[in-house]
C-alpha positions in Angstrom: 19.9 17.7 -14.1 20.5 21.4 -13.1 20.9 21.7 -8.6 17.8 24.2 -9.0 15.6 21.1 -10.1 16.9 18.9 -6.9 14.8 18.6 -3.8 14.5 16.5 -1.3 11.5 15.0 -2.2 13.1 13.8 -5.8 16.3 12.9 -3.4 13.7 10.5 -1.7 11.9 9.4 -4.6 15.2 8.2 -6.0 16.5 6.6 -3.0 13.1 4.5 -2.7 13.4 3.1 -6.0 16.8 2.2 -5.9 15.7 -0.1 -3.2 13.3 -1.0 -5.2 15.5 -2.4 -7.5 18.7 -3.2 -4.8 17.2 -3.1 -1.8 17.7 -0.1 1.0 20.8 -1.8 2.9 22.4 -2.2 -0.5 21.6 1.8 -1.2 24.2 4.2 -1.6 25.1 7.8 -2.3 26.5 6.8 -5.8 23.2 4.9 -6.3 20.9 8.0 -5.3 23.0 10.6 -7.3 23.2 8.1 -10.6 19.6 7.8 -10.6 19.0 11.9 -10.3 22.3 12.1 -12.6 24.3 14.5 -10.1 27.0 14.8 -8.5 27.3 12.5 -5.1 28.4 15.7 -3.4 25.3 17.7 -4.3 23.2 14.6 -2.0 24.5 17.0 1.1 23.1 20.5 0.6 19.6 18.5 1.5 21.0 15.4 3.4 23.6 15.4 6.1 23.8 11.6 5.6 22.5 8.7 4.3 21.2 7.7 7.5 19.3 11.4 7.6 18.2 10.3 3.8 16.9 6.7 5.0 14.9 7.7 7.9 13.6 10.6 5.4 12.4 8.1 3.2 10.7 6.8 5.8 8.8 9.4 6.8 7.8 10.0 3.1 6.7 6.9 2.9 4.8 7.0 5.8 2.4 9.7 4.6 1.9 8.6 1.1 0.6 5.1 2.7 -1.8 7.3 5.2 -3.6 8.9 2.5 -4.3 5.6 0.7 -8.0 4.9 2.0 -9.8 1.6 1.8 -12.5 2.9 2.6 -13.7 6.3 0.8 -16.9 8.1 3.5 -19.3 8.8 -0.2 -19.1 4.3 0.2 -20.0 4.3 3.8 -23.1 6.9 3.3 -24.1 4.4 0.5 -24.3 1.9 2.9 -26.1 3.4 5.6 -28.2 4.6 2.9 -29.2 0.9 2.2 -28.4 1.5 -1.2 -25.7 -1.7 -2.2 -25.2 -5.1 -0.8 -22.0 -6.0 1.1 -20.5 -8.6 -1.4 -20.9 -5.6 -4.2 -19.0 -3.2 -1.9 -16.1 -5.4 -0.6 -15.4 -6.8 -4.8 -15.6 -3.0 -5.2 -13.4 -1.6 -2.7 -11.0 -4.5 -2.8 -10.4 -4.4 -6.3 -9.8 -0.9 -6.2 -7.6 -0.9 -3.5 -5.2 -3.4 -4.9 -4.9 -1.6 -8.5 -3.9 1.4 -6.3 -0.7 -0.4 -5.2 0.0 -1.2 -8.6 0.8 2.2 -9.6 4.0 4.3 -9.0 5.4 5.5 -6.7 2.8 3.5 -4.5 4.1 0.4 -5.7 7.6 1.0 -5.0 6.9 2.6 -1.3 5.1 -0.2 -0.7 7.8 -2.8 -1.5 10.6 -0.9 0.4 8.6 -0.5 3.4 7.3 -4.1 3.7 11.0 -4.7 3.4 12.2 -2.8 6.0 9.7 -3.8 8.6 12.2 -6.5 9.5 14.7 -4.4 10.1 13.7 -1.1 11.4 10.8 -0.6 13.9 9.7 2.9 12.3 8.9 1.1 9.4 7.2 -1.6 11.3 5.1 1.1 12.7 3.8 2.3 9.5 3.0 -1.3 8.1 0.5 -2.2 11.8 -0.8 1.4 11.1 -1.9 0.2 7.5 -3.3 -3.1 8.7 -4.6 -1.3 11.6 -6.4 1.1 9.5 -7.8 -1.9 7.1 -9.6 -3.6 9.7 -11.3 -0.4 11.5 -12.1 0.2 8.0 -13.8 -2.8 7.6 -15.5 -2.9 10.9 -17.1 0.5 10.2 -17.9 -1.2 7.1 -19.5 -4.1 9.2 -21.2 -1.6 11.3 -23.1 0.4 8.6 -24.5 -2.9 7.2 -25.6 -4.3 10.4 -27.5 -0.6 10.9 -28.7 -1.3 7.1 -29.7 -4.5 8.6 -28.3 -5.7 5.5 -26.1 -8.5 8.2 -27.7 -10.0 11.2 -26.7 -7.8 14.4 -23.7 -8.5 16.1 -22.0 -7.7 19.2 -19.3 -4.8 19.0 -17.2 -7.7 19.8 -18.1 -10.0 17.4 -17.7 -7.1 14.9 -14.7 -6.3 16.0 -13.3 -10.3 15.3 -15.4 -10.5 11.9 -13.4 -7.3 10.9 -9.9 -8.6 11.7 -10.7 -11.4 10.3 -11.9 -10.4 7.1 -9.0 -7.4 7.3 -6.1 -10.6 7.4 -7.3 -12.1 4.5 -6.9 -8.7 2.1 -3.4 -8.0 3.7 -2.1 -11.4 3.4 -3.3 -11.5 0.0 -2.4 -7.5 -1.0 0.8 -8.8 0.3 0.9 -11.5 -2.1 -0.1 -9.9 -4.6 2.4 -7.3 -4.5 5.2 -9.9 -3.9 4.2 -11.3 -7.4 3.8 -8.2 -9.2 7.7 -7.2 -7.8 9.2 -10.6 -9.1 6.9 -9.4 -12.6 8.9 -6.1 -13.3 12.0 -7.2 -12.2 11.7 -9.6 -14.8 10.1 -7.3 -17.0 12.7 -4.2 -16.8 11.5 -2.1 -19.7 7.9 -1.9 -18.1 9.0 0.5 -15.2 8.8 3.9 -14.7 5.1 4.6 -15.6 5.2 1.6 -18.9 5.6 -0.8 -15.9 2.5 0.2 -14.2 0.9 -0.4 -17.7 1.0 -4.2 -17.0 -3.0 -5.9 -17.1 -4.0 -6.5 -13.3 -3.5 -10.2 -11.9 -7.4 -11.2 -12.4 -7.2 -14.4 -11.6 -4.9 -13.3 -8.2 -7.7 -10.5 -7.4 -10.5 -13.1 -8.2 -8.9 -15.7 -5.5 -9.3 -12.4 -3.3 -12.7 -12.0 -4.1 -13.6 -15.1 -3.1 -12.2 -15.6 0.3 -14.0 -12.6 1.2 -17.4 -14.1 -0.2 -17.0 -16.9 1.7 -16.6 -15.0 4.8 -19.5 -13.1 4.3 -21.4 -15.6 3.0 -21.2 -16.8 6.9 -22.8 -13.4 8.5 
């Protein structure tokens, strides 16, 4: 590959999955410039260091998680509409959300920054602002059907503790769920790179999903 076709953002790309497949402590310079098939030395007309090139990553990372939505607004205006009921919604929304982080680069962000959560706090930062994101997402959610009075009225409090609620059970299982799919491609090495994202969705995972969230709703 010709310097011309190097950027930082392929730079980036390559570091992630390298930790992907090594983890990021494990990482290096030799790694990043094997996987864009460079020279090691080229890595420093973009990056001063592989420190810069970490907390880089990072901050790529960071913005490719913060335009994933759990919540899309043309699903909210559906619901204040009065239009769906909240079990079809949440099996909708949930299902969809999860096949998102099955795809690339998604996948891979999401595994090395739920990996370095323990060890850095940026990335820390970025994994509460996902959950945080989930759960106001799912109290404006609770909201609109209450207004629909499609769920008996509730205090903004009791809202607010339905939502986080609710919002624990999709992250602990999303995070599950992921966990799995990582241990499935690494076991499975010819399906990455786009043929890996081609593997059939964990139905019965998503389905044990599903149904925790029924059961919460059932009790509204």
């Amino acid at each position: 590959m010709s310097k011309k076709n190097i950027s930082q953002e392929k730079i980036i790309q390559a570091f992630i999955a390298s930790a992907f497949d090594k983890s990021a402590g494990a990482t290096s310079l030799a790694d990043v410039s094997e996987g864009l098939e460079i020279k090691k030395a080229s890595l420093y007309n973009h990056f001063e260091s592989r420190d810069a090139m970490y907390s880089a990553s990072l901050a790529y990372s960071a913005k490719e998680i913060e335009s994933v939505s759990f919540l899309e607004e043309k699903t909210l205006d559906n619901v204040k509409g009065g239009k769906v009921a909240p079990l079809a919604v949440f099996k909708k929304l949930v299902t969809r959300y999860f096949e998102l982080f099955e795809n690339e680069p998604l996948f891979q962000i999401y595994v090395f920054v739920r990996s370095e959560q323990y060890f850095n706090l940026e990335a820390l930062k970025i994994v509460e602002g996902e959950d945080n994101r989930i759960c106001d997402a799912v109290k404006d959610l609770l909201s609109a059907f209450t207004a629909a009075k499609k769920i008996a009225k509730k205090t903004d409090k009791e809202l607010k503790d339905i939502a986080t609620n609710i919002a624990a059970v999709i992250i602990q299982q999303r995070d599950e769920y992921i966990a799995a799919r990582k241990e499935t491609v690494r076991q499975n090495p010819d399906s990455k790179a786009g043929g890996l994202f081609a593997l059939p969705t964990d139905e019965a995972a998503l389905g044990r999903t599903l149904k925790l969230v029924e059961a919460m709703l059932k009790t509204l």
